[in-house]
C-alpha positions as CSV (number, residue, x, y, z in Angstrom):
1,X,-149.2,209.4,-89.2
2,X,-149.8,208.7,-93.1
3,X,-148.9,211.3,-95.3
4,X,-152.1,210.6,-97.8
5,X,-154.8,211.6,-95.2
6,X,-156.9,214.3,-96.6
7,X,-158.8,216.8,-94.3
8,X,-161.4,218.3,-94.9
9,X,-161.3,222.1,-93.7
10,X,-164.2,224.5,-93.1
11,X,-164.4,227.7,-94.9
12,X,-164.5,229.9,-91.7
13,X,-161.7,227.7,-90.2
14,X,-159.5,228.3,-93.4
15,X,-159.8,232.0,-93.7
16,X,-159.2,232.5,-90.0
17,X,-156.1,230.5,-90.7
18,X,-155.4,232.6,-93.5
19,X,-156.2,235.9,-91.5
20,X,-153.5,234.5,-89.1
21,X,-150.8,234.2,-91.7
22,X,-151.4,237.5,-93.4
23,X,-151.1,239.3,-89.9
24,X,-147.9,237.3,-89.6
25,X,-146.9,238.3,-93.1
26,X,-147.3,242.1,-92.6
27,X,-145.9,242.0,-89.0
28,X,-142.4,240.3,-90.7
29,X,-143.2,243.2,-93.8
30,X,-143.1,245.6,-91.5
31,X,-140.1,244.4,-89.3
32,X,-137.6,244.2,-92.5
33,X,-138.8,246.8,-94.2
34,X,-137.8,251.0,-94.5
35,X,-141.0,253.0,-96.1
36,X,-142.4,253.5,-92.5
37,X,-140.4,255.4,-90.0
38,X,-138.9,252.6,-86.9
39,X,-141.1,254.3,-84.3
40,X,-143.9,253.7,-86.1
41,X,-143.0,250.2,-87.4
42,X,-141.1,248.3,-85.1
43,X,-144.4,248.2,-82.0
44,X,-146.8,247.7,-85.0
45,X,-144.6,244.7,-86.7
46,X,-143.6,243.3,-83.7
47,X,-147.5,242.9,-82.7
48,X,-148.4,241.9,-86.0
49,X,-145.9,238.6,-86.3
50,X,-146.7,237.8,-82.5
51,X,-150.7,237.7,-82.9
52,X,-149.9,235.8,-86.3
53,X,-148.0,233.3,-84.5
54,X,-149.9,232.8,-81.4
55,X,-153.4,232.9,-83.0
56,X,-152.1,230.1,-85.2
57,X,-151.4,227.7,-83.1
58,X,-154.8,227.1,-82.1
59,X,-156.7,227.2,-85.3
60,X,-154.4,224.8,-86.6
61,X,-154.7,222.5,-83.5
62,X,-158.4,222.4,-84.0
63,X,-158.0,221.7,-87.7
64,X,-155.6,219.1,-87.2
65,X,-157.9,217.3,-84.1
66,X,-160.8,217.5,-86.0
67,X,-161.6,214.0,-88.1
């Protein structure tokens, strides 16, 4: 694979992508940080970085298939 190929990315495709790393973003936020009490924070971040991650994958599949 070239490093110069351009792709060209739907707007729906890259703000689901985006929607994927924000939920990963919060869930890691949430992990590492104190505001919110551990019983509270931990199931929430936890969920969070695991549906960023997994919904990822996919989206990012189907960008990178498409030609």
């Amino acid at each position: 694979m070239r490093c110069d190929t351009e792709k060209t990315v739907a707007l729906l495709d890259l703000g689901l992508l985006a929607g994927t790393r924000v939920m990963l973003g919060v869930g890691l936020g949430l992990l590492l940080g104190r505001r919110v009490p551990a019983r509270l924070r931990r199931p929430v971040g936890w969920a969070l970085l695991a549906l960023g991650c997994l919904s990822t994958l996919p989206i990012a599949c189907r960008i990178w298939r498409r030609d």
